[in-house]
Backbone and ligand atoms as CSV (ligand in chain L), in Angstrom:
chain,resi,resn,atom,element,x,y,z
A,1,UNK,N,N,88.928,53.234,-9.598
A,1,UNK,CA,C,89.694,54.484,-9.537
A,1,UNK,C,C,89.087,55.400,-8.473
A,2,UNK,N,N,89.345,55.969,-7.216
A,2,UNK,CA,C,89.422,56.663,-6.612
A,2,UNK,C,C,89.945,57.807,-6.894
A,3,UNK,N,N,89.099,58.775,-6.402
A,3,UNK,CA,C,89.198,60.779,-6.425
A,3,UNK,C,C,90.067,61.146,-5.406
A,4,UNK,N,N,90.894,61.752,-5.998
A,4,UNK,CA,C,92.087,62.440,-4.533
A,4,UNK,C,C,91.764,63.670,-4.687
A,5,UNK,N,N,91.585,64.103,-3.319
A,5,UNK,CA,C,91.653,65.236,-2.469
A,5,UNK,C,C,92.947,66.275,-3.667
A,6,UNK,N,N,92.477,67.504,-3.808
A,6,UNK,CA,C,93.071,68.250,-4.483
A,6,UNK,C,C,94.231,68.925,-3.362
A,7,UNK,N,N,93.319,68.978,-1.883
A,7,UNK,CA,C,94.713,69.834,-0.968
A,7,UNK,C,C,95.319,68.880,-0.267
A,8,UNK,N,N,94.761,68.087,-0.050
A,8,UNK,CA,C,95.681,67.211,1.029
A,8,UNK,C,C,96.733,65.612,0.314
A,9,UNK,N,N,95.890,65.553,-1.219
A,9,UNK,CA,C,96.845,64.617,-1.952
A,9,UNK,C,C,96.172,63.409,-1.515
A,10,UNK,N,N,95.392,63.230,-0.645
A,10,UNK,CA,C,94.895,61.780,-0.187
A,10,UNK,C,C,93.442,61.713,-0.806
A,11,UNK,N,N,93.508,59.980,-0.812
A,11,UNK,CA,C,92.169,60.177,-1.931
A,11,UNK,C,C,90.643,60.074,-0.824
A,12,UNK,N,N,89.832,60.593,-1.496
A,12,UNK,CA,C,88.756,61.398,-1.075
A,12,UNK,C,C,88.109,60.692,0.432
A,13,UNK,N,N,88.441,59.048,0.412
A,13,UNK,CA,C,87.964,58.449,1.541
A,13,UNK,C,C,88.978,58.949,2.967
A,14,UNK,N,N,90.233,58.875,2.628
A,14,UNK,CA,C,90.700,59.489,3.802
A,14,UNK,C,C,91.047,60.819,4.071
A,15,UNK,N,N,90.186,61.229,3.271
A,15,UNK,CA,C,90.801,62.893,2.942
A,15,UNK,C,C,90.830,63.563,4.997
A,16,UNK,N,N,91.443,64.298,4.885
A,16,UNK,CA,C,91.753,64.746,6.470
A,16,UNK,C,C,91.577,66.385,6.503
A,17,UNK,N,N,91.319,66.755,4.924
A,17,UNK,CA,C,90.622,68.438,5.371
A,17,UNK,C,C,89.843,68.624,6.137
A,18,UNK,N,N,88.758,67.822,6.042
A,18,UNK,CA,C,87.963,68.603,7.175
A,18,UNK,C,C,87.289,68.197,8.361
A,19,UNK,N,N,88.388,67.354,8.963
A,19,UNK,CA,C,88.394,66.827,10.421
A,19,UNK,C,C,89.814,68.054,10.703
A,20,UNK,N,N,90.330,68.696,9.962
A,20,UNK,CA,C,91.425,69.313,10.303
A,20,UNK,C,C,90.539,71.031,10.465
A,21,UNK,N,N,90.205,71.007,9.437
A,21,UNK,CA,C,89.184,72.436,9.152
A,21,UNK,C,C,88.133,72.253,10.435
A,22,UNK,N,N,87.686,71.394,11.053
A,22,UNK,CA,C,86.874,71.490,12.228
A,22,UNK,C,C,87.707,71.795,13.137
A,23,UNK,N,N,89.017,70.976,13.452
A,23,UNK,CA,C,89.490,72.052,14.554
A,23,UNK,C,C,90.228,72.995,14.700
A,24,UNK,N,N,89.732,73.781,13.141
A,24,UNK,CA,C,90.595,75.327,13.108
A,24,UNK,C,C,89.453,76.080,13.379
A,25,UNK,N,N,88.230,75.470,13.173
A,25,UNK,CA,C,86.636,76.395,13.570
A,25,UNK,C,C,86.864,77.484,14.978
A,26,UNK,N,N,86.640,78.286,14.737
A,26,UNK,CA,C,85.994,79.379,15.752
A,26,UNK,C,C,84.367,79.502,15.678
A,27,UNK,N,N,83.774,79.261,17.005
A,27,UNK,CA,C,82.298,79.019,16.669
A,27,UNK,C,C,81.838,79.691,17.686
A,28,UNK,N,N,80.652,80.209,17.426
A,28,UNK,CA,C,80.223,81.177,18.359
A,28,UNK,C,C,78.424,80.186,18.367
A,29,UNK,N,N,78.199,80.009,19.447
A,29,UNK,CA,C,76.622,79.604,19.655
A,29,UNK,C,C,75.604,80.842,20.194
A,30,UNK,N,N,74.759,81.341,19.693
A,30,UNK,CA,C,73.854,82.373,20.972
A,30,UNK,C,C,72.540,82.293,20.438
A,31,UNK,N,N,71.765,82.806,21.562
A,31,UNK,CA,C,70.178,82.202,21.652
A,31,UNK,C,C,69.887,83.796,21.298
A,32,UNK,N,N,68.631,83.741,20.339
A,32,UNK,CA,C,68.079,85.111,19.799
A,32,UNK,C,C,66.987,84.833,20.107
A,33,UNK,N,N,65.850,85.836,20.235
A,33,UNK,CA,C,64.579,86.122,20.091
A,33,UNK,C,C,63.928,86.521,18.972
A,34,UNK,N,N,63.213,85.416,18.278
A,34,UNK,CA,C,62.544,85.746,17.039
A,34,UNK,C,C,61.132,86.280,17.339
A,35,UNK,N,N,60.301,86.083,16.045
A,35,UNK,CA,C,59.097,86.349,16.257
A,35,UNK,C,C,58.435,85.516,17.283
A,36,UNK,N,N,57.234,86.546,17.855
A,36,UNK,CA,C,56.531,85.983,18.780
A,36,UNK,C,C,57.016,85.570,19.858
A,37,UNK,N,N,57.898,85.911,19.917
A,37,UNK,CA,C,58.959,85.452,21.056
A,37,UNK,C,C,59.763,84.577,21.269
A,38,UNK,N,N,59.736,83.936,20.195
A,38,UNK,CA,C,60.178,82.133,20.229
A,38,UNK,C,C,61.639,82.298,20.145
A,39,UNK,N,N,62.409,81.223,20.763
A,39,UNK,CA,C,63.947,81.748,20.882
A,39,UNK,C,C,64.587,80.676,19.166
A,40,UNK,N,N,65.222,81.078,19.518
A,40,UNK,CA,C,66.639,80.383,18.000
A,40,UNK,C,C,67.816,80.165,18.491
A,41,UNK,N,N,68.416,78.901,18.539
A,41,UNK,CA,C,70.075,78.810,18.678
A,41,UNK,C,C,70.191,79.135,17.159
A,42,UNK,N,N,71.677,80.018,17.415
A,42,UNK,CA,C,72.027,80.533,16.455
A,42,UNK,C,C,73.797,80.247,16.300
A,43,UNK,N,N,73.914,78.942,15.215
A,43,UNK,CA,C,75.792,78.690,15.278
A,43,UNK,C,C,76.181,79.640,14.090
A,44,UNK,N,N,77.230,80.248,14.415
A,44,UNK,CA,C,77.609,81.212,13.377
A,44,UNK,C,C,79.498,80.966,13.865
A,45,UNK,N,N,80.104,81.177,12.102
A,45,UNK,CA,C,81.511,80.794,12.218
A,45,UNK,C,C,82.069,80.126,11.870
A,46,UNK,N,N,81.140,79.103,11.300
A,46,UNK,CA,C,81.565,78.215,10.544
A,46,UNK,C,C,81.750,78.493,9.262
A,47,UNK,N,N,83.350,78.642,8.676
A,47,UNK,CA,C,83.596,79.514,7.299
A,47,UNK,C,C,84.369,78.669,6.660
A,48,UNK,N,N,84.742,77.961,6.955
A,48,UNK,CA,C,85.631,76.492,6.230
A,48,UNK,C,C,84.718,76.382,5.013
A,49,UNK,N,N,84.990,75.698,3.978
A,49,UNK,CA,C,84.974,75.475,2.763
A,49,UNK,C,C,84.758,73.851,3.035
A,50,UNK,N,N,85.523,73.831,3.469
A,50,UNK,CA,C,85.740,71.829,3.579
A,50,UNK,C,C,84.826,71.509,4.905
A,51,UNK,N,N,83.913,71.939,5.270
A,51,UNK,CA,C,82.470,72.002,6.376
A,51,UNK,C,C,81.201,71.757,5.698
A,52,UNK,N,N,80.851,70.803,5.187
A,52,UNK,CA,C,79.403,70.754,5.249
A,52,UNK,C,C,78.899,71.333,5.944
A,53,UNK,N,N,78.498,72.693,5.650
A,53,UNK,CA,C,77.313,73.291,6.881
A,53,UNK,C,C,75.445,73.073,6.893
A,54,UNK,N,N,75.493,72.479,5.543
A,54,UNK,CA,C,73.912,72.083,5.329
A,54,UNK,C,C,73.820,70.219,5.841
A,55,UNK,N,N,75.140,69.616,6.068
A,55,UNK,CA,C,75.187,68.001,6.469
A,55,UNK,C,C,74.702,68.385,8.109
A,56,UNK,N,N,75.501,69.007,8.309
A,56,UNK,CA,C,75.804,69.608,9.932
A,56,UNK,C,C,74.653,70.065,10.391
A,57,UNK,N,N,73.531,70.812,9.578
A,57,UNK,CA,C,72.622,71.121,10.291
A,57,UNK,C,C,71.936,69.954,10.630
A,58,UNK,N,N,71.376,69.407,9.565
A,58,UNK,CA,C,70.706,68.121,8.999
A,58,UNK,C,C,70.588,67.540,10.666
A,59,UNK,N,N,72.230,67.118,10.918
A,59,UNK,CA,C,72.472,66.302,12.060
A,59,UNK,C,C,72.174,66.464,13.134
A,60,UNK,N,N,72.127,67.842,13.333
A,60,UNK,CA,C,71.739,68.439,14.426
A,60,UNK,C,C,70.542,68.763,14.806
A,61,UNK,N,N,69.670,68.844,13.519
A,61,UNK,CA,C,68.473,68.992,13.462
A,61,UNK,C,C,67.233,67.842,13.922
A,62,UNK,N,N,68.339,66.556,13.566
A,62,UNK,CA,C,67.985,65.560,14.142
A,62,UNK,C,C,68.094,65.095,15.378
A,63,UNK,N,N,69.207,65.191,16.033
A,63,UNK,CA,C,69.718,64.933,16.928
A,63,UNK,C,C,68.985,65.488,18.242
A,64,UNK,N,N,68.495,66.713,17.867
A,64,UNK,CA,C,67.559,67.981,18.656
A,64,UNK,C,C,66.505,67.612,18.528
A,65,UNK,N,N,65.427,67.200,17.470
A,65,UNK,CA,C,64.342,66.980,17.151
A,65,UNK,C,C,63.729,68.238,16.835
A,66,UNK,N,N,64.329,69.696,16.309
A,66,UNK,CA,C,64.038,70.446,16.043
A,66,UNK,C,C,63.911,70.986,14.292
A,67,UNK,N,N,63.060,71.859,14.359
A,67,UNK,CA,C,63.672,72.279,12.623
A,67,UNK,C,C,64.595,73.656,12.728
A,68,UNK,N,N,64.937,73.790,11.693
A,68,UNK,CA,C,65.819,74.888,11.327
A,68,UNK,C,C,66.155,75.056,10.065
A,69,UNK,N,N,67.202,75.995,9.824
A,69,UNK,CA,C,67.605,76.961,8.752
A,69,UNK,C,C,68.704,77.348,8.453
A,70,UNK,N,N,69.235,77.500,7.348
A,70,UNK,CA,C,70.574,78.109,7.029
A,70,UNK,C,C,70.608,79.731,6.713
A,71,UNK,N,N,70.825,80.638,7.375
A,71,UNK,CA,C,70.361,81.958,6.957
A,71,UNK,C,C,71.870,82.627,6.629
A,72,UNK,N,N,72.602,83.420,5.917
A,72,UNK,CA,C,73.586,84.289,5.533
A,72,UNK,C,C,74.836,83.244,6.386
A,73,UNK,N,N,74.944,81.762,6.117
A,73,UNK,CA,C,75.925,80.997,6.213
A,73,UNK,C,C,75.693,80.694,8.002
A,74,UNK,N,N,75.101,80.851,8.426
A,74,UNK,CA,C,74.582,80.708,9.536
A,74,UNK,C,C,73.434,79.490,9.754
A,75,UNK,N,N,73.939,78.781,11.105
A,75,UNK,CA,C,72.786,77.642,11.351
A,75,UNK,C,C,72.019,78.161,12.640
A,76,UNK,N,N,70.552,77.612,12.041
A,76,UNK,CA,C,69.862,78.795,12.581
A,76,UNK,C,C,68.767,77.728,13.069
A,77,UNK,N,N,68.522,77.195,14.480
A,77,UNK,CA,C,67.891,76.488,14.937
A,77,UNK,C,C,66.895,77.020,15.901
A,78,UNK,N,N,65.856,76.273,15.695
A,78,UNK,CA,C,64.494,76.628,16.594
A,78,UNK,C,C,64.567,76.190,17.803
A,79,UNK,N,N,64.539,76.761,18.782
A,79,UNK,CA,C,64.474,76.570,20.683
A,79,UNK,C,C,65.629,77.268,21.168
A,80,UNK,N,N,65.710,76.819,22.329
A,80,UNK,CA,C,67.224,77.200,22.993
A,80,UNK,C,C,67.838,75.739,23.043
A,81,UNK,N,N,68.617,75.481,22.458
A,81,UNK,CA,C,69.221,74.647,22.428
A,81,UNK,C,C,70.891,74.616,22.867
A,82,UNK,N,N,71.927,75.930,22.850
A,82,UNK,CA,C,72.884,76.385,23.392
A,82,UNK,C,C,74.321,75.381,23.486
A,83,UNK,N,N,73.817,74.725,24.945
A,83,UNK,CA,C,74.328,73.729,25.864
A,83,UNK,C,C,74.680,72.711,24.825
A,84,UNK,N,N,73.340,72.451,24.339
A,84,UNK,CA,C,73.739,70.937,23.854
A,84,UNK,C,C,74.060,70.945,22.290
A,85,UNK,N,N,74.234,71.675,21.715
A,85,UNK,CA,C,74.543,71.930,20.298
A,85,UNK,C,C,76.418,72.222,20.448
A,86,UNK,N,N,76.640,73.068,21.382
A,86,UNK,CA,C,78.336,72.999,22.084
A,86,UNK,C,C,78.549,71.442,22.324
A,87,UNK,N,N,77.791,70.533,23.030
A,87,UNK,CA,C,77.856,69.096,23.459
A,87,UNK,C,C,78.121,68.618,22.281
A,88,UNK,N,N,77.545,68.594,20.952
A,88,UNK,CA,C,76.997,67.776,19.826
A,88,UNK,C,C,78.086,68.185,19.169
A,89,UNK,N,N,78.249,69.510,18.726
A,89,UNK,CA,C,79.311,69.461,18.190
A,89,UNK,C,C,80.792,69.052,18.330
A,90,UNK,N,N,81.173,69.120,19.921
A,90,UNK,CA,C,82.115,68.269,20.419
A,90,UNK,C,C,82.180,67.015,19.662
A,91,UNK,N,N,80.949,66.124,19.785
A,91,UNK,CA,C,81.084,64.547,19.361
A,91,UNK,C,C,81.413,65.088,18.047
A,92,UNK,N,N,81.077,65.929,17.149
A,92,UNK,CA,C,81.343,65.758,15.500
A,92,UNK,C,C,83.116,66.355,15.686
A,93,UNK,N,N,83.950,66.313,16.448
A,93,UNK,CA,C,85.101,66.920,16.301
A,93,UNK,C,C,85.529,68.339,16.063
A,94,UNK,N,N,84.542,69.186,16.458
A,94,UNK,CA,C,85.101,70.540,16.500
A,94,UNK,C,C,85.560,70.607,17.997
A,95,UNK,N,N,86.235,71.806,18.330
A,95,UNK,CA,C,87.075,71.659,19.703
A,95,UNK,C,C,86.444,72.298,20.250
A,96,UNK,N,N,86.382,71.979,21.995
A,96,UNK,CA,C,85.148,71.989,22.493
A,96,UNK,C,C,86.120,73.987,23.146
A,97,UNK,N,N,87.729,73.919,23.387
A,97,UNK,CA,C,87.421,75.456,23.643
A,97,UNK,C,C,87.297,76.354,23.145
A,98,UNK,N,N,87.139,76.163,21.084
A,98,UNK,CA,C,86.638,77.233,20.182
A,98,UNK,C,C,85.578,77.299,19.939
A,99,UNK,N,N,84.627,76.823,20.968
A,99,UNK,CA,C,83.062,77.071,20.770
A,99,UNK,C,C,82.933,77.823,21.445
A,100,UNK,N,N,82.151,78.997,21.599
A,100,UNK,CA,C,81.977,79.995,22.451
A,100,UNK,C,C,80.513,80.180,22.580
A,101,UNK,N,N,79.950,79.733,24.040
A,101,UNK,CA,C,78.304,80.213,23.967
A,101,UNK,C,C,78.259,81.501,24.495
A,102,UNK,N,N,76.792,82.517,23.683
A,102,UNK,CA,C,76.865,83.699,24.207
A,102,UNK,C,C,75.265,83.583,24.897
A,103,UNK,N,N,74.880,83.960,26.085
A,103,UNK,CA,C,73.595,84.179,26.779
A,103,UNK,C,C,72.548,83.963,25.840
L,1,ZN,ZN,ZN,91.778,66.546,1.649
């Protein structure tokens, strides 16, 4: 017995919320200055429901070789990373012109 998707009616393996919910994302990327000076990519915007945002870091966290954080729904990564977190997320299917990097 397979679990169906409550919004989309399809059961949970092909569920299509949230390859659909990724490309309704509005995403904003920008590099902050924390303590000591050390910079932070900072993805914020991601408000979907159907978004793993703690899978998503995970991936990225890997992918970067960096650590990071989830702070007030916000992914909150150590370095400047910017460029390539816009890149990365492309491959996971968010759309590459609702990403917005800020300086
Ligand atoms: Zn669904």
């Amino acid at each position: 017995m397979s679990e169906v998707c409550p919004k989309c009616g399809l059961p949970k393996d092909l569920c299509v919320c949230e390859t659909i919910a990724k490309e309704e994302q509005k995403i904003e990327i920008k590099t902050v200055k924390r303590k000591f000076g050390k910079l932070s990519t900072v993805v914020s915007g991601i408000t979907d429901k159907n978004i793993n945002v703690k899978d998503l870091m995970k991936k990225l966290k890997s992918k970067l070789a960096c650590g990071g954080t989830i702070k007030e729904g916000n992914i909150e990564l150590q370095g400047n990373h910017a460029q390539r977190v816009k890149k990365i997320l492309t491959e996971f299917g968010f759309q590459s012109n609702a990403i917005k990097v800020k300086g």
